[in-house]
C-alpha positions as CSV (number, residue, x, y, z in Angstrom):
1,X,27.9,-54.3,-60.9
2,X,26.0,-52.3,-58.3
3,X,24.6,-53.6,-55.6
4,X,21.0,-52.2,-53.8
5,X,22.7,-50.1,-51.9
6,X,24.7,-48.5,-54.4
7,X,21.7,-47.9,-56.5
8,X,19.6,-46.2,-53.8
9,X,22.8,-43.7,-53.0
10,X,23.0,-42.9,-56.6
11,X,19.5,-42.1,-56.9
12,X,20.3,-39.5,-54.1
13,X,20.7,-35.7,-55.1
14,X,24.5,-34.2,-53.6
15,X,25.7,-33.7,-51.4
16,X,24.0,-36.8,-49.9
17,X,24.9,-39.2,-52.8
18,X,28.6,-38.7,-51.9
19,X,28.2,-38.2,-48.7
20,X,26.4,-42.1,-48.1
21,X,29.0,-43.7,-51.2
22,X,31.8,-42.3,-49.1
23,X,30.5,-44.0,-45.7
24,X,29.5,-46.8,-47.7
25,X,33.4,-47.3,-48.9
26,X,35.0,-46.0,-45.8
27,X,32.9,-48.8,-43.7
28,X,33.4,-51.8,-45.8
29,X,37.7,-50.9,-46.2
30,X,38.1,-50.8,-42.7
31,X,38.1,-54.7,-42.3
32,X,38.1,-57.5,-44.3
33,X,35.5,-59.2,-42.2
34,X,33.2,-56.1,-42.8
35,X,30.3,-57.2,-45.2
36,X,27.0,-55.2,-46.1
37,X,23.5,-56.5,-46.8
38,X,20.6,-54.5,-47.4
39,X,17.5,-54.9,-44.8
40,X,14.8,-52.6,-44.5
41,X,15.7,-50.1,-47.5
42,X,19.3,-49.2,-45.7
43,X,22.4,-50.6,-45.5
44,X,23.0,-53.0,-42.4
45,X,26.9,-54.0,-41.6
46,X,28.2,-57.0,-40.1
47,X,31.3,-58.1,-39.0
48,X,32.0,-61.9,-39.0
49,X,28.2,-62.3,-40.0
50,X,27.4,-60.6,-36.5
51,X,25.4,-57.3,-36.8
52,X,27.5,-54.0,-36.9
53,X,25.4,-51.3,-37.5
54,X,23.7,-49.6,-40.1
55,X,23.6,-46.3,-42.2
56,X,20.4,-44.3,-41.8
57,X,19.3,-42.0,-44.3
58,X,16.1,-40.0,-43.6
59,X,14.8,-39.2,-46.4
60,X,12.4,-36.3,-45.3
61,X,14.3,-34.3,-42.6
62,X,18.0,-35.1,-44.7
63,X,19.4,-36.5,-41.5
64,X,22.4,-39.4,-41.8
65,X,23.9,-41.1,-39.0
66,X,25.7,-44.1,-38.2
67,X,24.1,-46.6,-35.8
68,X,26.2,-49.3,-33.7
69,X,24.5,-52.2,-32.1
70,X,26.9,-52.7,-29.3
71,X,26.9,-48.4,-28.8
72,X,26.0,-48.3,-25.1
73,X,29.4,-50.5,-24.7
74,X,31.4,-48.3,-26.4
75,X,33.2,-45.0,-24.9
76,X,33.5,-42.1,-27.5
77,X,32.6,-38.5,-27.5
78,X,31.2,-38.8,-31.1
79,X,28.7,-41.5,-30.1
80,X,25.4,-40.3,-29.0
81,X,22.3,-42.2,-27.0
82,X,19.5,-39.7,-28.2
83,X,17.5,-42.0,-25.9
84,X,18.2,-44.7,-27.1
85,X,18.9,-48.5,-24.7
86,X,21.8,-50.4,-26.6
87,X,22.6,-48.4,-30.2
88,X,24.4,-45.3,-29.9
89,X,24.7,-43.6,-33.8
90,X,27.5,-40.6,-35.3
91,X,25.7,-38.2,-37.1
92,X,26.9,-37.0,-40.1
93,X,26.5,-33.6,-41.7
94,X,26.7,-34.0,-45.2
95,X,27.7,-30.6,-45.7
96,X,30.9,-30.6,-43.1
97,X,33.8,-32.6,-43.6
98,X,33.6,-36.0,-41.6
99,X,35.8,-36.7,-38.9
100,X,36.8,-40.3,-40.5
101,X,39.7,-40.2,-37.4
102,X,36.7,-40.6,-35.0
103,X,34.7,-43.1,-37.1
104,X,37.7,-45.0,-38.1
105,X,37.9,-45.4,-34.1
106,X,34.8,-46.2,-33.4
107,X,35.2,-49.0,-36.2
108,X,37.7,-50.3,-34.5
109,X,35.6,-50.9,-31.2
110,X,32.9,-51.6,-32.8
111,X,34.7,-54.8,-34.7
112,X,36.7,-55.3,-31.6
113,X,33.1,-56.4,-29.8
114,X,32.2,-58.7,-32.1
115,X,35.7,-60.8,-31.5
């Protein structure tokens, strides 16, 4: 059965359909505690029922990126503040190959946080 989110990524045209079912999968497998609710037409993650992050898909300007609460206490190259106080996000370009050894990093922290 799919869930909201699944049915808003298929509705997508590629390459951002994959591109948002493959983060989708990629997020949720990286922990068992990892569960996804949908808030604000996008995907929101938790781990342990504490907020995560969230998948944002612009709609307009094509943009996807990866948000983290807890960003601005997390070190990583591929996290960037784009002015923002506490969330830092990893952009994704649809059309490149994601580097899932970063994200699977960040993950980690991210989870690691919420402990």
């Amino acid at each position: 059965m799919l869930t909201h989110p699944d049915n808003f990524f298929h509705s997508l045209q590629e390459p951002y359909r994959s591109c948002l079912l493959f983060l989708q999968k990629f997020i949720r497998e990286q922990h068992d505690g990892i569960s996804e609710e949908w808030h604000f037409n996008t995907p929101f993650y938790y781990y342990n029922k504490k907020w995560l992050g969230f998948i944002s898909y612009h709609p307009k300007t094509k943009e996807i990126y990866i948000s983290f609460t807890d960003g601005h206490l997390m070190k990583h190259k591929s996290l960037k503040s784009e002015g923002r106080k506490k969330a830092r996000i990893f952009r994704v370009d649809p059309e490149k190959d994601i580097d899932v050894k970063a994200l699977k990093e960040i993950l980690k922290k991210a989870c690691q946080l919420k402990e």
